[in-house]
C-alpha positions in Angstrom: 0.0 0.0 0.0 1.2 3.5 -0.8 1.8 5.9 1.6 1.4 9.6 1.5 4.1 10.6 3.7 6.9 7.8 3.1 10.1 9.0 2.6 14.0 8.0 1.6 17.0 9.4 2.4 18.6 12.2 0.1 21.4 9.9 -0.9 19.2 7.3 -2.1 16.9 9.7 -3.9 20.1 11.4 -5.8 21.2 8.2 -6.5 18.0 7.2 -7.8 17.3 10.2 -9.8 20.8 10.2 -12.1 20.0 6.0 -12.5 16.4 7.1 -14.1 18.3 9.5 -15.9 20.5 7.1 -17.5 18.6 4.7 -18.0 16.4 7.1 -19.9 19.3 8.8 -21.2 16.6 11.3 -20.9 18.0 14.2 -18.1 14.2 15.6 -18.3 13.2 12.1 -16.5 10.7 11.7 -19.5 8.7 14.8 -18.4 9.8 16.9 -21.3 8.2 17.1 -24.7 11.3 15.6 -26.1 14.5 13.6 -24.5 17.7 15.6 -23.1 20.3 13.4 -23.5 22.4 12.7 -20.7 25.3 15.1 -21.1 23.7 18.2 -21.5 23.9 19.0 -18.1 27.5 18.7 -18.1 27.8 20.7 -21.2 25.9 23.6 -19.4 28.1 23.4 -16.7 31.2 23.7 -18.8 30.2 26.6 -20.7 29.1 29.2 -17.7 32.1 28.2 -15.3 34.5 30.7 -16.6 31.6 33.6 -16.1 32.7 36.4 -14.0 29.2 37.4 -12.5 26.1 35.3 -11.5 24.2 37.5 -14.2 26.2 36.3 -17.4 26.3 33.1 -15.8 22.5 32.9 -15.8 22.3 34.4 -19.5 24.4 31.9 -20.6 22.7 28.7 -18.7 19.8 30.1 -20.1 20.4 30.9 -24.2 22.2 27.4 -23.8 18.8 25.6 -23.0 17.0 27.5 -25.4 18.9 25.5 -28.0 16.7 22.0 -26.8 13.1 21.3 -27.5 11.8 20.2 -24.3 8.6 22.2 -23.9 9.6 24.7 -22.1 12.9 26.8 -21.8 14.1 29.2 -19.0 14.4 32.8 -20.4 16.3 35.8 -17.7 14.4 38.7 -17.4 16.1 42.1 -15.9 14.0 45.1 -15.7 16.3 47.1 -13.3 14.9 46.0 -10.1 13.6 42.8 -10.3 15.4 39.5 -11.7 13.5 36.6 -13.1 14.4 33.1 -15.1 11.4 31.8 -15.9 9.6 29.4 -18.5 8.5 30.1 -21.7 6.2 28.0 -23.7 7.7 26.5 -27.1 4.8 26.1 -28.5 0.9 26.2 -27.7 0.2 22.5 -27.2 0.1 23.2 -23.8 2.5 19.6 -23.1 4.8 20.2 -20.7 4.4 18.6 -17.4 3.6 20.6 -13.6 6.8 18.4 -12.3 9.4 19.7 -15.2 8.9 22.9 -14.1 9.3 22.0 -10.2 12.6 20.2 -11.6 13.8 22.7 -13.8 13.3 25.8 -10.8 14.4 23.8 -8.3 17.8 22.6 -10.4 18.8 26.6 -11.6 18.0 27.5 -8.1 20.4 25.2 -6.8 23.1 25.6 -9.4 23.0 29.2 -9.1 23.9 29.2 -4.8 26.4 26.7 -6.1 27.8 28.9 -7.8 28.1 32.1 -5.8 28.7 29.7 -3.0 25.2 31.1 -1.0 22.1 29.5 -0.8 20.7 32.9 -3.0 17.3 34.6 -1.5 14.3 34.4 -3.4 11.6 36.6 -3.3 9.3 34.3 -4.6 9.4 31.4 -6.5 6.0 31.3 -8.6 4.3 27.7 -10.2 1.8 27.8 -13.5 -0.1 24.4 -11.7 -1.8 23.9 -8.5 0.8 22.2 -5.9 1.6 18.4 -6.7 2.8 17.9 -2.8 2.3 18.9 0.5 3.8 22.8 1.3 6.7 21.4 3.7 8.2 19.2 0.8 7.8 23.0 -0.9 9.1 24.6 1.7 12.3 22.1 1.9 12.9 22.3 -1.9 12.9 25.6 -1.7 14.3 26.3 1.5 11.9 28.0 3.2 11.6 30.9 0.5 7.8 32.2 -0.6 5.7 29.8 -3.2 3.0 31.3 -4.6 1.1 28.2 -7.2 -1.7 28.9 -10.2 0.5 32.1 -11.0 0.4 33.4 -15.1 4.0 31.8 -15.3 6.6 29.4 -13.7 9.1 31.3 -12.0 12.0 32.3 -9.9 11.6 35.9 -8.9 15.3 37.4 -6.9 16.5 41.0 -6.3 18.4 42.3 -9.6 21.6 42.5 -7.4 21.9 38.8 -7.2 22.9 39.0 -10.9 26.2 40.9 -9.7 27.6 38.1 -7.3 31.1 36.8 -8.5 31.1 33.6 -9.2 33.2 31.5 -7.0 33.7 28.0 -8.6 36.3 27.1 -11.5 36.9 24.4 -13.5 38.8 22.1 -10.6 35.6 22.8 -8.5 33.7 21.6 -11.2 34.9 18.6 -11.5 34.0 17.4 -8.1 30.7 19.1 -8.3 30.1 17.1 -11.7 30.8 13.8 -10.0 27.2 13.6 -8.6 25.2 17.3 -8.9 22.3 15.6 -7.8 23.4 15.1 -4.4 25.9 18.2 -4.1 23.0 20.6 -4.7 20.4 18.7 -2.6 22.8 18.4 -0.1 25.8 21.4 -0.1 25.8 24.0 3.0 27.7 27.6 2.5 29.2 29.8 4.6 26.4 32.5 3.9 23.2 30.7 4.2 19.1 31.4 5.6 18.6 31.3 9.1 17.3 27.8 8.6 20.3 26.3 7.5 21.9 27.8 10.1 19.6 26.3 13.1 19.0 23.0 10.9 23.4 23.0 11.1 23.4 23.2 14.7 20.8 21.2 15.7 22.2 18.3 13.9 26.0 18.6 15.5 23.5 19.0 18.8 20.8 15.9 18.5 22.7 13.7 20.9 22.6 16.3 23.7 18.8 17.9 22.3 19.4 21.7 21.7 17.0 24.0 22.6 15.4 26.5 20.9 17.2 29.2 24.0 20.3 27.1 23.1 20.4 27.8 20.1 19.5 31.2 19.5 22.6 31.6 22.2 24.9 29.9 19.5 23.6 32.5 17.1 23.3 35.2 19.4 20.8 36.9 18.7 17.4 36.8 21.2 15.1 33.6 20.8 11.9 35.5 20.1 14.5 37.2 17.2 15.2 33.8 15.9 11.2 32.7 16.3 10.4 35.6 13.8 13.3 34.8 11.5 12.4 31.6 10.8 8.8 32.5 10.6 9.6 34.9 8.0 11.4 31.3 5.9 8.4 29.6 6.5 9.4 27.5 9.2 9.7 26.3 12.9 12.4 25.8 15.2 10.1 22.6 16.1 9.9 21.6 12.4 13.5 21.9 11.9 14.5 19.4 14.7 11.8 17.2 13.0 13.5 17.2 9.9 17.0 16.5 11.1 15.8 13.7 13.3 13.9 12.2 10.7 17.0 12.4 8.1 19.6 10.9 10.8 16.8 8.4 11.3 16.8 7.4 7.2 20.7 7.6 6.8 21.4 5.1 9.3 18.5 3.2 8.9 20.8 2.8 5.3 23.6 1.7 7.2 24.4 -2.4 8.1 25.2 -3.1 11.7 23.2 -0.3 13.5 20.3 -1.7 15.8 16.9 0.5 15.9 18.3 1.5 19.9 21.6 2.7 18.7 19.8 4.7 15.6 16.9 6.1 17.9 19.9 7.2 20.5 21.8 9.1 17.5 18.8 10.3 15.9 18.1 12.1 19.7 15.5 9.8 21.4 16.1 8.9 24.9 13.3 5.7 24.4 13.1 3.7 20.9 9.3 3.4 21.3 8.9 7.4 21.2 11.4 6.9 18.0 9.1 4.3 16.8 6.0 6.2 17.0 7.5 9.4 15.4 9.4 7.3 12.6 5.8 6.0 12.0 4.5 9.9 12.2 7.1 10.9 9.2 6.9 7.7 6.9 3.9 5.9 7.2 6.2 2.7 8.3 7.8 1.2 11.4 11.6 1.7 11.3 11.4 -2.0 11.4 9.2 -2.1 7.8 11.7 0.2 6.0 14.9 -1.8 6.6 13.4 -4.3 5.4 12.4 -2.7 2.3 15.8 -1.6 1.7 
């Protein structure tokens, strides 16, 4: 039986995502109106990595996709204030696919903090279609920034100065970033990053001693009604985040052989398994039991 709220680990799910792709050889995962053959990606990458600035990076990613028939292809927009990449229509059939355009916002997103080494601010990010999934797997995707769905257009919507960032990548970074992109950008933490990432990063070197919301705003100092607002303001909750880290420290060593379910509810911050139990159940719809065994 399927289950709503069942989830993997990242690793898993970037590993699974480049095997589709491959075995597709299709680096649209079959949503476009035509294939992009593996490879393209890769291409992409080579030809914006010697870009000065995050603006002529984006030109170029974007003329460069223009070239492929895919449905849809990402077009920069500057009018002074206000930057936008988003999708244009190649044609009026009408065929391209609500999750291609999650995919392809979600991937220049993630490529562009990449670049610029900063998980860039966005002041909205802006769907054609209705929403395919529940907001927090939005809100995770999109790390905590505003989505507005059933909008005229698919787009990302950031502050014209992003477009002046220096890149900070070159071609040796590149080739460890091209080793598995997947998981770097679904994964990768900067120096510069939201308040979330900051709290999500300190909670997790904290789980097996269960930092506090006072605790942590201490690390950050700053005052914890401060931080309560901050993180309001990205669409999330100190609560929320401690959910998510202890349900991702659950799934990667749930991954791992040798680990008993008491030794992997102790890491993932649970003082009893049955109160790790019951929440495991909470996130994924399974026992922690019932997923190992599925793996």
């Amino acid at each position: 039986m399927l289950e709503s709220n069942a989830r993997i680990s990242i690793e898993r799910f970037a590993d699974l995502q480049v095997s589709t792709m491959q075995a597709m050889n299709d680096e649209t995962l079959g949503y476009g109106t035509r294939r992009l053959p593996v490879g393209c990606w890769s291409i992409m990458c080579h030809a914006v990595i010697g870009c000065e600035t995050l603006g002529k990076a984006l030109g170029r990613y974007c003329r460069l996709y223009q070239l492929f028939e895919m449905g849809v292809h990402p077009v920069l927009e500057d009018d002074g204030e206000l930057a936008r990449i988003f999708l244009l229509a190649q044609d009026d059939s009408g065929a391209s696919k609500p999750y291609l355009h999650e995919l392809l916002l979600f991937n220049t997103h993630r490529f562009a903090s990449w670049l610029v080494q900063e998980h860039l601010p966005v002041q909205s990010v802006q769907f054609e279609s209705a929403p395919l999934a529940p907001d927090q797997d939005y809100r995770h995707m999109f790390l905590g920034n505003p989505i507005i769905f059933e909008q005229a257009r698919s787009q990302l919507v950031l502050s014209r100065s992003v477009l002046d960032k220096r890149i900070a990548q070159n071609e040796t970074s590149l080739r460890h970033f091209l080793r598995h992109p997947a998981l770097i950008m679904l994964t990768q933490d900067y120096a510069i990053n939201s308040w979330t990432a900051r709290v999500r990063d300190l909670v997790r070197r904290q789980l097996l001693d269960i930092a506090e919301l006072n605790d942590v705003a201490t690390a950050l100092q700053v005052h914890p009604q401060t931080l309560r607002r901050r993180l309001a303001a990205e669409g999330t909750t100190f609560k929320d985040i401690k959910n998510q880290v202890r349900r991702d420290t659950a799934l990667h060593f749930l991954g791992k052989q040798g680990l008993s379910i008491e030794e992997i509810s102790h890491r993932a911050g649970f003082s009893e398994s049955s109160a790790f139990i019951r929440a495991f159940k909470s996130w994924t719809g399974v026992t922690p039991y019932t997923y190992r065994k599925g793996l």
